[in-house]
N, CA, C and O atoms as CSV, one atom per row, in Angstrom:
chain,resi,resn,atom,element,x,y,z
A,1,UNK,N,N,37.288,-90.779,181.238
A,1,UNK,CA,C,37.832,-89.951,182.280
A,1,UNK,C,C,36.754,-89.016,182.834
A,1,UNK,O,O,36.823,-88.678,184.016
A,2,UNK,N,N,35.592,-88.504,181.917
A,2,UNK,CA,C,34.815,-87.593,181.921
A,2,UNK,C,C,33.811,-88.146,183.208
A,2,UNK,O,O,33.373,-87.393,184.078
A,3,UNK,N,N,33.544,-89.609,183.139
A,3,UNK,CA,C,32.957,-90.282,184.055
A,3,UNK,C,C,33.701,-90.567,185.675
A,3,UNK,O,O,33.138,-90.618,186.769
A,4,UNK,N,N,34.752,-90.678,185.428
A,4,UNK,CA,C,35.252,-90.921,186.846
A,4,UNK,C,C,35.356,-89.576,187.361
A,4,UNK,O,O,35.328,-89.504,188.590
A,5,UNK,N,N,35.466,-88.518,186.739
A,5,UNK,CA,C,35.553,-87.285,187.375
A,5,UNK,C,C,34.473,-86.968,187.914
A,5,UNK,O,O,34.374,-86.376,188.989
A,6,UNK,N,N,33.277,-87.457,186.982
A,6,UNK,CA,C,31.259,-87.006,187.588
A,6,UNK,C,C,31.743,-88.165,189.302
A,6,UNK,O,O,31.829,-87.863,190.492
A,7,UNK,N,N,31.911,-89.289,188.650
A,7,UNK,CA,C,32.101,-90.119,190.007
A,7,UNK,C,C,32.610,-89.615,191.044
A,7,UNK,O,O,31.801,-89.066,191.792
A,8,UNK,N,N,33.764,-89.609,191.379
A,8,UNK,CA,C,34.726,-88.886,192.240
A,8,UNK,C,C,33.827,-87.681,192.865
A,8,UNK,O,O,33.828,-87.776,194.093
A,9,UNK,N,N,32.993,-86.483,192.358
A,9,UNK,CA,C,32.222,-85.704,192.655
A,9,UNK,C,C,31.534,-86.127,193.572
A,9,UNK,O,O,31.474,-85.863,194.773
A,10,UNK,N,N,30.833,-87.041,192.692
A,10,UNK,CA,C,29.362,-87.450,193.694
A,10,UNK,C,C,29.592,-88.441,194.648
A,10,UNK,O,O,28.930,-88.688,195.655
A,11,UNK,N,N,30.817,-89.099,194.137
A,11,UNK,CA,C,31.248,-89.383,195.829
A,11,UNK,C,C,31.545,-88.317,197.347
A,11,UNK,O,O,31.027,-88.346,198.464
A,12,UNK,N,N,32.516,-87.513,196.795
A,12,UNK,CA,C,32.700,-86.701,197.632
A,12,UNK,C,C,31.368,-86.054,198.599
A,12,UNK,O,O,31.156,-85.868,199.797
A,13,UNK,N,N,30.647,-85.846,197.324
A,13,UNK,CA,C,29.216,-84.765,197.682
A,13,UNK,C,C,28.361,-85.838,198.595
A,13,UNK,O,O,27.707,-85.250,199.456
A,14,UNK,N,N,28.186,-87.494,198.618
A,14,UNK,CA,C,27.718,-87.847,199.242
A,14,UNK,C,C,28.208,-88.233,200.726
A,14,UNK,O,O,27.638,-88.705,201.711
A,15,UNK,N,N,29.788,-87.734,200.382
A,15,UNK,CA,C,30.269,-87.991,202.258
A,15,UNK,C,C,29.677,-87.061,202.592
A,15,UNK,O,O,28.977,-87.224,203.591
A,16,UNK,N,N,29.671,-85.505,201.851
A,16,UNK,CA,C,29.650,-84.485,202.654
A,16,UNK,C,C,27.741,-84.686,203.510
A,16,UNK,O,O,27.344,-84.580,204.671
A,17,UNK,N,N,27.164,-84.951,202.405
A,17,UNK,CA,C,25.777,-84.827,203.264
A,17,UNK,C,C,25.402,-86.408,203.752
A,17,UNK,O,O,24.244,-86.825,203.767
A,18,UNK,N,N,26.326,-87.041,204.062
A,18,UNK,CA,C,26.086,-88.378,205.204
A,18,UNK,C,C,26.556,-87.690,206.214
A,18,UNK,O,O,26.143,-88.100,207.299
A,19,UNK,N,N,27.298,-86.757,206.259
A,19,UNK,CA,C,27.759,-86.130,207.800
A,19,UNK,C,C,28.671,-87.261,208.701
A,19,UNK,O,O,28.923,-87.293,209.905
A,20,UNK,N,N,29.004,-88.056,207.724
A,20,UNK,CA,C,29.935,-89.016,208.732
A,20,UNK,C,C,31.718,-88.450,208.776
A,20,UNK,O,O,32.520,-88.819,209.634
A,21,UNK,N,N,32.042,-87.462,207.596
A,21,UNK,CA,C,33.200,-86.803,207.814
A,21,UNK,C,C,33.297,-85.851,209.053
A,21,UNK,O,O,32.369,-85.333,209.673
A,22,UNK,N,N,34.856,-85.727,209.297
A,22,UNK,CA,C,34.901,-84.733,210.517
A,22,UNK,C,C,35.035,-83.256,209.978
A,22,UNK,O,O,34.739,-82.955,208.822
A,23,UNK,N,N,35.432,-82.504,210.767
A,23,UNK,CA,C,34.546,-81.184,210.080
A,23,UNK,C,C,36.171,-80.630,209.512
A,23,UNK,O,O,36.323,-79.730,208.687
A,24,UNK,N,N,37.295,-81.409,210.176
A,24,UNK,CA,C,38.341,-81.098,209.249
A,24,UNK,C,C,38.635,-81.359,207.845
A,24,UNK,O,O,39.469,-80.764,207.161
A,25,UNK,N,N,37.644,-82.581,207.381
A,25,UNK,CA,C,37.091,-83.239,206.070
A,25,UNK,C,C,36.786,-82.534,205.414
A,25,UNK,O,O,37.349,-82.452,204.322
A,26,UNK,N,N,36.022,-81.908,205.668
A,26,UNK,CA,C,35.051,-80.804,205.124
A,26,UNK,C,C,35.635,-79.942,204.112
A,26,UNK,O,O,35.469,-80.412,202.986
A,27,UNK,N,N,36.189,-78.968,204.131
A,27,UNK,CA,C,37.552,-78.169,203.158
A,27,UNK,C,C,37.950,-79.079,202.089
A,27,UNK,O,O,37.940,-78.966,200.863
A,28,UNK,N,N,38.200,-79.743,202.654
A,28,UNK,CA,C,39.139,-80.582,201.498
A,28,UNK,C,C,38.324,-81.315,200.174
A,28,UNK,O,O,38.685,-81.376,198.999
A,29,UNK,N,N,36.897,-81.926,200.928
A,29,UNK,CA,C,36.246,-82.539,200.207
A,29,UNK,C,C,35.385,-81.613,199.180
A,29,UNK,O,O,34.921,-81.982,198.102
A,30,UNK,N,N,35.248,-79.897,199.965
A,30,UNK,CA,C,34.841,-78.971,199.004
A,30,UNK,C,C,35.714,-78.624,197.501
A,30,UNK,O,O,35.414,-78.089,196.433
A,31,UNK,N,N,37.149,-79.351,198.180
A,31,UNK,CA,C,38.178,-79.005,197.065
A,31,UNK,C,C,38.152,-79.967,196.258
A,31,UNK,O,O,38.341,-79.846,195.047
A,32,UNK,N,N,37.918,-81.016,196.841
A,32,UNK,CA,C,37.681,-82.340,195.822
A,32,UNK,C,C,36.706,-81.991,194.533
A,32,UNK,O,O,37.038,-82.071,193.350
A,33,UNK,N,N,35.660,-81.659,194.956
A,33,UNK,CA,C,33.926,-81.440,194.256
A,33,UNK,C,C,34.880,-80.597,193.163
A,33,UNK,O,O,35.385,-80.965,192.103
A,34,UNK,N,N,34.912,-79.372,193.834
A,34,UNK,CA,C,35.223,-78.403,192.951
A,34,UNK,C,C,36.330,-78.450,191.824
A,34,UNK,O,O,36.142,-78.005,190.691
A,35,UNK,N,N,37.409,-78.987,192.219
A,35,UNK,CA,C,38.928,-79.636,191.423
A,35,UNK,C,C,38.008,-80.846,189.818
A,35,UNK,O,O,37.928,-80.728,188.595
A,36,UNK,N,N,37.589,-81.728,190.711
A,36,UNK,CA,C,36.643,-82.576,189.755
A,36,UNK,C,C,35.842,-81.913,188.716
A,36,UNK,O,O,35.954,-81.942,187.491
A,37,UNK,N,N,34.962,-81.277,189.524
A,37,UNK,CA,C,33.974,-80.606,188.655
A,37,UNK,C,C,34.601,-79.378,186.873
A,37,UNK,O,O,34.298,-79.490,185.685
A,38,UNK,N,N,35.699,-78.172,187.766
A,38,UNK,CA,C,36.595,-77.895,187.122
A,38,UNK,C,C,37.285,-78.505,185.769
A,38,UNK,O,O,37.455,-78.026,184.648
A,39,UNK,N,N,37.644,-79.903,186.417
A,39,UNK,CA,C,38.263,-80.711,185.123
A,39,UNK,C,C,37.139,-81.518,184.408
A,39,UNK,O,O,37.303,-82.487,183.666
A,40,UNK,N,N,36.621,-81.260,184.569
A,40,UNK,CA,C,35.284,-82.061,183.934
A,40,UNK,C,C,34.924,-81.095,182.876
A,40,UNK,O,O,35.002,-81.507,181.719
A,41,UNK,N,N,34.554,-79.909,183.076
A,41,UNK,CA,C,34.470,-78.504,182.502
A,41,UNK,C,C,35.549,-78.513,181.474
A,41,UNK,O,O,35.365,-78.178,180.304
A,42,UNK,N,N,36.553,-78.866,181.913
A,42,UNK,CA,C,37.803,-78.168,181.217
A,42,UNK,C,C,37.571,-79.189,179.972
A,42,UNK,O,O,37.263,-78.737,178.869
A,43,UNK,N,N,37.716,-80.456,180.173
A,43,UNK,CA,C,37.688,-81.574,179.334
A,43,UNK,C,C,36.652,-81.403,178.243
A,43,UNK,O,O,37.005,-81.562,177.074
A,44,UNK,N,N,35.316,-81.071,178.556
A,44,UNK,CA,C,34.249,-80.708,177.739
A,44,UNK,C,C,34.516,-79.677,176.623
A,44,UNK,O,O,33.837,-79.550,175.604
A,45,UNK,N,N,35.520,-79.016,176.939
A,45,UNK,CA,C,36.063,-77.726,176.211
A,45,UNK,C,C,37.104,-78.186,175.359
A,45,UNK,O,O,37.681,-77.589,174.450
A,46,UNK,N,N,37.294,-79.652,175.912
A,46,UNK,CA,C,38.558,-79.706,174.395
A,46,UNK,C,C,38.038,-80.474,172.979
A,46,UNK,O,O,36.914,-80.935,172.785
A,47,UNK,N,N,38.979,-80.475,172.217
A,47,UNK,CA,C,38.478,-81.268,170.622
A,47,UNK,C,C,38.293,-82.674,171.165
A,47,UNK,O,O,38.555,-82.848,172.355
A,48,UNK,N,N,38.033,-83.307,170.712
A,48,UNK,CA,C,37.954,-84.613,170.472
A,48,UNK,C,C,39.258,-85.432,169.992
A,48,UNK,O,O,39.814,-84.978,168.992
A,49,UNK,N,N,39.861,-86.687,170.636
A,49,UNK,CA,C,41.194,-87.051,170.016
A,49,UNK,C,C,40.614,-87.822,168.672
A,49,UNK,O,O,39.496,-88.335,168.721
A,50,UNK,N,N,41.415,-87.885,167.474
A,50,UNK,CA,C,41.847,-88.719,166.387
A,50,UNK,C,C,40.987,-89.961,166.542
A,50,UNK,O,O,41.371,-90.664,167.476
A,51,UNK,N,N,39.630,-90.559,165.702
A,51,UNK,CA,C,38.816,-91.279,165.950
A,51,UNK,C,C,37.935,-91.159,167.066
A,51,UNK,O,O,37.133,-92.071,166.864
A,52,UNK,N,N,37.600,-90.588,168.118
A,52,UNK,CA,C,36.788,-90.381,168.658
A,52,UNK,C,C,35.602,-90.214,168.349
A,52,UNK,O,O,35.434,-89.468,167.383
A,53,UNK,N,N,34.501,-90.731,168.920
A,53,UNK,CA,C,33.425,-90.105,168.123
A,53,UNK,C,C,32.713,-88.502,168.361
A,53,UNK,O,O,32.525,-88.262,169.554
A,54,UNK,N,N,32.270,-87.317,167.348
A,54,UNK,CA,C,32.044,-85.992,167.754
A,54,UNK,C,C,30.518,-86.162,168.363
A,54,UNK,O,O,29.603,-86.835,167.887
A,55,UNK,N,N,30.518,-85.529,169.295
A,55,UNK,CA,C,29.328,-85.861,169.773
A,55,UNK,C,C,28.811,-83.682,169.367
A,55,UNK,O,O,29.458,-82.685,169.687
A,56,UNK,N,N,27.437,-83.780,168.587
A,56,UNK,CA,C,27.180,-82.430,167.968
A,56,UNK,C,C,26.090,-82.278,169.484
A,56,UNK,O,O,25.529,-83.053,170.258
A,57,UNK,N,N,26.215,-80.913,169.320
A,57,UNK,CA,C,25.098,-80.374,170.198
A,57,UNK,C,C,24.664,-78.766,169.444
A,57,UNK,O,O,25.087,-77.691,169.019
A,58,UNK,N,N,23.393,-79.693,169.710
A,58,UNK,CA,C,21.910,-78.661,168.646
A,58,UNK,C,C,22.496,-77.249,169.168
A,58,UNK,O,O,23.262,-77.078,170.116
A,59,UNK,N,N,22.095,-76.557,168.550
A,59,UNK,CA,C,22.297,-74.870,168.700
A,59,UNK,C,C,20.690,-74.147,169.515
A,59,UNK,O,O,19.572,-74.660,169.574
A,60,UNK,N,N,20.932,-73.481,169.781
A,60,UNK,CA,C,19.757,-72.895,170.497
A,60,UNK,C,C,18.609,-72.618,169.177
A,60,UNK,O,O,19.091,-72.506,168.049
A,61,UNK,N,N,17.500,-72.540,169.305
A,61,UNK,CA,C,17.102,-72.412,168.101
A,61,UNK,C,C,16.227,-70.620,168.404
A,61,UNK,O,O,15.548,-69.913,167.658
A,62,UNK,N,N,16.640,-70.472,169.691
A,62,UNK,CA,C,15.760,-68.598,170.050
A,62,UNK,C,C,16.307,-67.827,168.788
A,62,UNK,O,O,17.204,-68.367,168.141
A,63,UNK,N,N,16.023,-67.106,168.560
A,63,UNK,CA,C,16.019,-65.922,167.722
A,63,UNK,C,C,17.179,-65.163,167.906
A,63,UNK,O,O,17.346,-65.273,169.121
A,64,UNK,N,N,17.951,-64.570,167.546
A,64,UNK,CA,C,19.019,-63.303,168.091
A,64,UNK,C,C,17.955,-61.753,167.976
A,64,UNK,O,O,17.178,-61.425,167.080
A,65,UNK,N,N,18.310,-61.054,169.242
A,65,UNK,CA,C,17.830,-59.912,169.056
A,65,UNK,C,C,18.337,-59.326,168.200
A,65,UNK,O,O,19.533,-59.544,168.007
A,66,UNK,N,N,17.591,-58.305,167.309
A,66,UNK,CA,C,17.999,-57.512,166.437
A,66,UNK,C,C,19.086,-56.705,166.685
A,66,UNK,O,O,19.793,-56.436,165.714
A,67,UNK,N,N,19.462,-56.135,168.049
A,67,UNK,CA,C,20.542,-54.873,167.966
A,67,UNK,C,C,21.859,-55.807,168.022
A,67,UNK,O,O,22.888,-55.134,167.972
A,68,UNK,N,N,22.043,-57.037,168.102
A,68,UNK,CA,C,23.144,-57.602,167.701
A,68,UNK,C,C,23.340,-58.373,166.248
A,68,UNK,O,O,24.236,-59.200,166.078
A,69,UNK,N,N,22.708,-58.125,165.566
A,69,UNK,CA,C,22.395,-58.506,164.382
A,69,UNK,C,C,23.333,-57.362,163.539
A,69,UNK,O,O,22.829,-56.239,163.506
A,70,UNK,N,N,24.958,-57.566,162.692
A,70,UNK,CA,C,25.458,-56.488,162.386
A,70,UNK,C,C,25.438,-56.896,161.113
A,70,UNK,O,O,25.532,-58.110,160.932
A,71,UNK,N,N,25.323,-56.067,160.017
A,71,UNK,CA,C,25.077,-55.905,158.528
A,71,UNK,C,C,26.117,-55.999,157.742
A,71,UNK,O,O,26.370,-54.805,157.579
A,72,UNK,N,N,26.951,-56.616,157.098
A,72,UNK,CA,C,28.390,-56.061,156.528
A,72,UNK,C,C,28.652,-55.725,155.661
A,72,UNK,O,O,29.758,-55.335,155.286
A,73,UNK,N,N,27.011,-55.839,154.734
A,73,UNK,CA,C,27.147,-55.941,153.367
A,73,UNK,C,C,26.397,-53.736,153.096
A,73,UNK,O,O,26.096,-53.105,152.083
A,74,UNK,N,N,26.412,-53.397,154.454
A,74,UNK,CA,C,26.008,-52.188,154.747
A,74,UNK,C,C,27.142,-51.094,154.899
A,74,UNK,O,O,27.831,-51.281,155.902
A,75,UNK,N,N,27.609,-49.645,153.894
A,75,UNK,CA,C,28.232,-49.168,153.805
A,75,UNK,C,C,28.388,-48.450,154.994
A,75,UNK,O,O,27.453,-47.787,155.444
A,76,UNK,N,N,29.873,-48.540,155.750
A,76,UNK,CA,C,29.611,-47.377,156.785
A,76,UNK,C,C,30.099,-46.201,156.709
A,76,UNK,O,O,31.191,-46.167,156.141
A,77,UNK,N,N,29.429,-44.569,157.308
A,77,UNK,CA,C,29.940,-43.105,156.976
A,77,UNK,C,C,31.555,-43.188,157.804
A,77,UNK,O,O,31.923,-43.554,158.921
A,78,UNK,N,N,31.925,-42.889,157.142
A,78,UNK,CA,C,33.721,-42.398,157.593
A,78,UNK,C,C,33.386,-41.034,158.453
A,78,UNK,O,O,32.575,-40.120,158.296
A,79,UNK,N,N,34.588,-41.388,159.626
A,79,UNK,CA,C,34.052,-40.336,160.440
A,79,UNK,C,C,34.594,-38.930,160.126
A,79,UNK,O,O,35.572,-38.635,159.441
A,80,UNK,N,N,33.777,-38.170,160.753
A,80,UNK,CA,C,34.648,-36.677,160.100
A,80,UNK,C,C,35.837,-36.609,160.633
A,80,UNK,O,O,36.306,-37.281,161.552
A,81,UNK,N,N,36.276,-35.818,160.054
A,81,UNK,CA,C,37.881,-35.611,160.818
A,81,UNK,C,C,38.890,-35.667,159.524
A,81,UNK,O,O,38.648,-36.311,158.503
A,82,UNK,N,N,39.929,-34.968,159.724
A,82,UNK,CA,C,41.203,-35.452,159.048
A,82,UNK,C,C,41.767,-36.571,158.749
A,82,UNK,O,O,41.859,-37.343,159.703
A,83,UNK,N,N,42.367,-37.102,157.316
A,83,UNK,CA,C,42.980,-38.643,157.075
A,83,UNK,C,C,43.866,-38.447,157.802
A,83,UNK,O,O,44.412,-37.344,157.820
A,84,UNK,N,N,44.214,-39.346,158.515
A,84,UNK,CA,C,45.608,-39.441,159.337
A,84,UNK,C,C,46.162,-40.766,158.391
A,84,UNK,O,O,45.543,-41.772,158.046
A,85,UNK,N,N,47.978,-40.243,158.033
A,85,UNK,CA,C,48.485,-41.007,157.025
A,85,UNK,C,C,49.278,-42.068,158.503
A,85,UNK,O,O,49.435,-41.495,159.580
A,86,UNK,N,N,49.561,-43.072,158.403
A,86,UNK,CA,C,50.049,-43.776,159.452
A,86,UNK,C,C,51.349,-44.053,158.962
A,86,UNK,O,O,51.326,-44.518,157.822
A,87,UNK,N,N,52.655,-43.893,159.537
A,87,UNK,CA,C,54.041,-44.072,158.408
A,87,UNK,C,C,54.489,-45.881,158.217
A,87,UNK,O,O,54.179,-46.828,158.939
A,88,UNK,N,N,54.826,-45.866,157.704
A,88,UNK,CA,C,54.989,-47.087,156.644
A,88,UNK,C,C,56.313,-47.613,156.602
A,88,UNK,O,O,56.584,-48.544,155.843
C-alpha cells in the first residue's frame, strides 16, 4: 500500500509539472500529493501486522548533549516550604 501511495504522488506531481492540467486541476492535485503523502506518513507510524517482516532502523549514533542527560540515580533537595498533607 506504502508503494501505491509513493505512486499515486508522483503521479500527481508529474501532471502538475507537465503543465498539461487546467489550472482548475491544480488544487485538487495539490490535495492528492498531500492526502497521499500524509497516509504514507501515517502508515510508517504504525506496528507492523502479525508476520510481517520488522524492518529496524539504526538509531542516530550523535552524542546527546549533556544538559539533557538526567541522572536518577542522583538525590534531589526537597524544596523548602511546608509538607502539604494531600487528603486521602
Amino acid at each position: 500500500m506504502k508503494e501505491d501511495l509513493k505512486r499515486v504522488s508522483e503521479w500527481a506531481k508529474e501532471r502538475l509539472r507537465s503543465g498539461a492540467e487546467p489550472p482548475s486541476a491544480y488544487y485538487r492535485l495539490m490535495q492528492l500529493i498531500e492526502a497521499a503523502d500524509a497516509l504514507g506518513v501515517g502508515l510508517m507510524a504504525m506496528p507492523p501486522k502479525a508476520g510481517e517482516p520488522v524492518s529496524v532502523v539504526p538509531a542516530e549514533s550523535a552524542p546527546q548533549p549533556a544538559a539533557s542527560v538526567v541522572h536518577l540515580d542522583s538525590a534531589r533537595p526537597r524544596p523548602g516550604g511546608p509538607l502539604v498533607r494531600l487528603p486521602t
